[in-house]
C-alpha positions in Angstrom: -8.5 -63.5 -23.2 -5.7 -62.2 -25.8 -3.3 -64.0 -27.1 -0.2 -62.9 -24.7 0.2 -65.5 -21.7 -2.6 -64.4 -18.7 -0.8 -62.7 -16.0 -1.2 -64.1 -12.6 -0.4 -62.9 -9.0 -1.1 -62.6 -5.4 -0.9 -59.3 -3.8 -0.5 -58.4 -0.2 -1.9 -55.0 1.0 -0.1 -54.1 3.7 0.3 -50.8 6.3 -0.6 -49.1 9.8 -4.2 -49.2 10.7 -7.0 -47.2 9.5 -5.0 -46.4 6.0 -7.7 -47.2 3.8 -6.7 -51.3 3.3 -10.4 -52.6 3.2 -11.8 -50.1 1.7 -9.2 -50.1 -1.2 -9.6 -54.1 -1.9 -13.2 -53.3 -2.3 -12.9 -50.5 -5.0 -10.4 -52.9 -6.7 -13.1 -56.2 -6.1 -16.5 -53.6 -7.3 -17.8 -56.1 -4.5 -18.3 -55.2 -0.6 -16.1 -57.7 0.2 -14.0 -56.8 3.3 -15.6 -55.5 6.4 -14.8 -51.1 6.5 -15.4 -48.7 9.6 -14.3 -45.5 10.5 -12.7 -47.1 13.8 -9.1 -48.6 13.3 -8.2 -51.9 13.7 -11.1 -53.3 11.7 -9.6 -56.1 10.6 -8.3 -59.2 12.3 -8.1 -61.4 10.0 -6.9 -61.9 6.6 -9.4 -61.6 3.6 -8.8 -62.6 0.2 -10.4 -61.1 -3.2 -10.5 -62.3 -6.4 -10.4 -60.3 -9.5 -10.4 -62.0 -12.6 -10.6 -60.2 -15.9 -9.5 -60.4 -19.5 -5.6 -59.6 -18.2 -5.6 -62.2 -16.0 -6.1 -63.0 -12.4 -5.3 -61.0 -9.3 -5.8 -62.6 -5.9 -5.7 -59.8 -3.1 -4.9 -60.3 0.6 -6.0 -57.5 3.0 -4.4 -58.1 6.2 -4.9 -56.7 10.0 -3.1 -53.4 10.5 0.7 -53.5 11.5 1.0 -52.3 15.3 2.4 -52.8 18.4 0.2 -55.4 20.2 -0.7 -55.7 23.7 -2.5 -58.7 24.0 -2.6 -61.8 22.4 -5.4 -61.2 19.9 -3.2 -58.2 18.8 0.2 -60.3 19.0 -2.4 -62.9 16.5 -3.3 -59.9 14.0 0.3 -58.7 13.5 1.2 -62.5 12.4 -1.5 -62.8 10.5 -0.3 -59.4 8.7 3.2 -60.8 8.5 1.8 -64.5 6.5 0.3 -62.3 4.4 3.4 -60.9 3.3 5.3 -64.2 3.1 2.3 -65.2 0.8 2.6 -62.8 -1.4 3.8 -62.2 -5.3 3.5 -58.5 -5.2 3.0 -55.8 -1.9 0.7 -53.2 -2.2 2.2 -51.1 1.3 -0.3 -48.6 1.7 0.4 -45.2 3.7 -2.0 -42.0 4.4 -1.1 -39.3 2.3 -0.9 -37.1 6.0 1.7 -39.6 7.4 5.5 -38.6 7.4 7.3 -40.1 4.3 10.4 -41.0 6.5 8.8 -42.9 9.3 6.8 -44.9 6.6 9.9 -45.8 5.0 11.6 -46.5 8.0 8.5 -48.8 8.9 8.3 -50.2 5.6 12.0 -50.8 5.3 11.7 -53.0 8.6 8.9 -55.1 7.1 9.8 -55.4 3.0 12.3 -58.2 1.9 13.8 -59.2 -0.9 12.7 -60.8 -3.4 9.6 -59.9 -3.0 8.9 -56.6 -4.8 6.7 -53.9 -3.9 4.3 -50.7 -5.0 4.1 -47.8 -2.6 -0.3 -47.3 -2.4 -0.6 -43.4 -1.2 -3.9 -43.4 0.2 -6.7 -40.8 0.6 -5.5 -38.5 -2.2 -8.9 -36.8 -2.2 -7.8 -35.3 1.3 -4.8 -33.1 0.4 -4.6 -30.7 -2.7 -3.1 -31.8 -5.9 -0.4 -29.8 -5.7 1.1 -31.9 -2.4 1.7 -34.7 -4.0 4.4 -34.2 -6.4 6.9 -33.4 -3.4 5.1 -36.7 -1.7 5.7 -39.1 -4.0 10.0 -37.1 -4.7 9.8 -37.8 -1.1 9.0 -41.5 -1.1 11.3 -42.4 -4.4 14.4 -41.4 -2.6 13.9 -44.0 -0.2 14.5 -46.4 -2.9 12.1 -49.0 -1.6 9.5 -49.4 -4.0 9.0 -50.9 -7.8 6.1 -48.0 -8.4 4.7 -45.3 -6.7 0.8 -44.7 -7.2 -1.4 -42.2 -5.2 -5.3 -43.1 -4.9 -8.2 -42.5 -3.5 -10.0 -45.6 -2.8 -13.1 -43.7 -1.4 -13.7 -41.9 -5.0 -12.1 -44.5 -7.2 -9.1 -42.1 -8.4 -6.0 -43.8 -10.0 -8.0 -47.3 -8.9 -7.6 -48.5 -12.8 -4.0 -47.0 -12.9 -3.0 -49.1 -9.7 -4.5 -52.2 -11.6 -2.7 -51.6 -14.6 0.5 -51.1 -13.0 -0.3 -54.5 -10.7 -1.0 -56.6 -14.2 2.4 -55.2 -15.6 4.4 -56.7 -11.6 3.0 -59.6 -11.8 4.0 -63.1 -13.6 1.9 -65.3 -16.0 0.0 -68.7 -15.5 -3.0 -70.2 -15.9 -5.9 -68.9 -12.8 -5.6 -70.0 -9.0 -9.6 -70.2 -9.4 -12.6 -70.1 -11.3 -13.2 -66.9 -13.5 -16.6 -66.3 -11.3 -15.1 -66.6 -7.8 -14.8 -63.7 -5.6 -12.9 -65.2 -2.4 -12.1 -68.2 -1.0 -13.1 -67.4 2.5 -15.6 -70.1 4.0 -19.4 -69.3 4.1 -19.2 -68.7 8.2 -16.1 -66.8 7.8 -17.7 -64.2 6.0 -21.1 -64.1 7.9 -18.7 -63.8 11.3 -17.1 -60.3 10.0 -20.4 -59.1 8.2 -21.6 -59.1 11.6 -18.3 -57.9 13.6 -18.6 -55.0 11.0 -22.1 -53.7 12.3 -21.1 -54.2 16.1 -18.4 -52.0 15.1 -21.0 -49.8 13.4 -23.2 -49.7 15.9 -21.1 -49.7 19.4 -18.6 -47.1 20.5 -15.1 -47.0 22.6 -14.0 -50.7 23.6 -17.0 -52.4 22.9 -16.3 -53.5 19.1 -12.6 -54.0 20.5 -14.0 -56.5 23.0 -16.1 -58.7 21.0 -16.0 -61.4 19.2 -18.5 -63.3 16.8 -18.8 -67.0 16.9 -21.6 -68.7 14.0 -22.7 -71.5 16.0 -24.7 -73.4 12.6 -25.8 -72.3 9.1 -29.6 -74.2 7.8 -30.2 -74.3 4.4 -34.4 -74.6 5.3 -37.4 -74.0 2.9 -35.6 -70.8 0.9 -33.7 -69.5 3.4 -30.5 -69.3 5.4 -30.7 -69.5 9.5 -28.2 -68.7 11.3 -27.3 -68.7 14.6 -24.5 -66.7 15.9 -23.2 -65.0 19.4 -21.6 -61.9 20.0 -19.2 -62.2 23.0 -18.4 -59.8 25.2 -15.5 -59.5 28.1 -17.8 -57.9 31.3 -21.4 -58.3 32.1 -21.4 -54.4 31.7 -20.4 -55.0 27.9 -23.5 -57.1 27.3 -25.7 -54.6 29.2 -24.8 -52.3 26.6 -24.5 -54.6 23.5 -28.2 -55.7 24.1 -29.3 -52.2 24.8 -32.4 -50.7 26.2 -35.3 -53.4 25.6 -32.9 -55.0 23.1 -32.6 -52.2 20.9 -29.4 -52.5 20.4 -28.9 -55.9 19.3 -31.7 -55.9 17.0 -30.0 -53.1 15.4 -26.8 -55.1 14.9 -28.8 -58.0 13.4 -30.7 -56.7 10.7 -28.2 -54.8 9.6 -26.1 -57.9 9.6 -28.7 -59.9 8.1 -29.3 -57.2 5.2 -25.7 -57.4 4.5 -25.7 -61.5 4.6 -28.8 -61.6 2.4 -26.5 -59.5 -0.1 -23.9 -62.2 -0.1 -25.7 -65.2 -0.3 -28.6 -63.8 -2.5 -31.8 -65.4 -0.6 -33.5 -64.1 2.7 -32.2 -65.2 5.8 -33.4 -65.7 9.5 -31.0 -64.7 12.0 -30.7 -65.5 15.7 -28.1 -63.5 17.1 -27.3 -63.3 21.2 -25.4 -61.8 23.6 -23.1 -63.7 26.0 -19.7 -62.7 28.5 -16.4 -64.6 27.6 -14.2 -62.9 30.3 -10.6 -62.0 29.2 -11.1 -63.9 25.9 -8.6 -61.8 23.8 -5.6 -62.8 26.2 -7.1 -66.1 26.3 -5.7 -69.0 23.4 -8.3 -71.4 23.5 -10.9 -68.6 22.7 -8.6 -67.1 20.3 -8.9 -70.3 18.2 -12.3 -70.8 19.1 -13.1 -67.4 17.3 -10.9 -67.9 14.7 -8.6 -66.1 15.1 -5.5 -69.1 15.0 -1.8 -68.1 14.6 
């Protein structure tokens, strides 16, 4: 640590779906920490990172994409989005690099308050030419929204270390919100739930991944390894037909691609037993919602 006071902060990352979120706390983590697919609307729930170096501490929030909902497991995501603003130090609002400067501001603008500042993340660099983004970021600075404007690519790691820099310099000082070694402090089951979400979005096309939900019904610590038993819910019997798939193909896909990615977390092999079952209408449905975890 030098001599200078550690900085300190906690940093929302906020935006539409699908604008590179996840993926971006990852780069910024070097861990595999928040679930990523090419689908939209990955995340439901907040998901916090810790990076702790010799500048300090950063705690990250990625949060649910902002959009209009139409049930109440969307109406549950967008408030989930919005506490992670009201808990934050710092906002990171990320926007594609292909979406239109003024409707991002005009969207951002809706969402930012004062006094909490924020950083303009423009995301995907690595999909546009170089020469684009001058007039981008011209465009984004006359909106006068944001502290600092930094483009990225999460993806290839571009500007990653400048984006850190710039969030050290934003932030106050104070002594660590955690230990030095911790990477998040998300529960044990609520990381195994969304490691497995992640591979039924993987692994499942159209509304499937949109329709289920993952519920870890126990975790065993038993003779050097982890079992864990878990159930995929689906809305419609047809849903489970095709979540089990031919001769269970399907499923067994989904687990061990879960379990693989559990075993990386928890550093030990582990046994999983994951079903199938119908939970009809659950997303409209509060008691599920909660259930799930997914609470307001």
């Amino acid at each position: 640590m030098s001599s200078s006071a550690p900085k300190r902060g906690v940093i929302g990352l906020v935006g539409l779906p699908n604008v590179g979120k996840s993926t971006l706390l990852n780069r910024l983590l070097g861990e595999d920490l928040a679930i990523v697919s090419p689908k939209p609307q990955t995340t439901w729930m907040l998901v916090r990172g810790i990076l702790t170096d010799s500048r300090g501490q950063l705690v990250f929030i990625d949060t649910p994409g902002l959009h209009r909902p139409v049930d109440s497991l969307g109406g549950r995501m967008v408030g989930q989005a919005r506490r992670g603003l009201s808990e934050s130090d710092l906002v990171f609002w990320l926007a594609d690099c292909r979406a239109s400067p003024q409707e991002e501001l005009t969207r951002a603008a809706r969402y930012l308050t004062d006094p909490i500042p924020a950083l303009l993340v423009i995301t995907k660099i690595d999909l546009i030419a170089r020469p684009q983004l001058l007039p981008l970021i011209q465009a984004y600075a006359a909106g006068g929204l944001f502290k600092e404007i930094v483009p990225v690519s999460a993806l290839k790691g571009d500007n990653v270390d400048d984006l850190l820099h710039t969030a050290f310099a934003l932030v106050g000082t104070g002594p660590p919100f955690f230990p030095p070694d911790q990477l998040s402090d998300q529960p044990e089951r609520d990381l195994i739930r969304e490691f497995i979400r992640e591979k039924v979005f993987l692994n499942t096309n159209r509304e499937i991944p949109y329709s289920s939900a993952v519920s870890v019904q126990y975790v065993k610590q038993e003779e050097g390894r982890l079992l864990i038993s878990a159930v995929i819910f689906v809305e419609r019997e047809s849903q489970k037909g095709i979540m089990v798939g031919k001769g269970g193909a399907k499923i067994r896909s989904i687990g061990t691609a879960a379990r693989r990615r559990i075993e990386a977390l928890v550093g030990q092999p582990v046994y999983l037993d994951l079903r199938v079952k119908v939970r009809r209408k659950w997303r409209s449905d509060k008691r599920s919602l909660s259930e799930f975890g997914y609470r307001n």
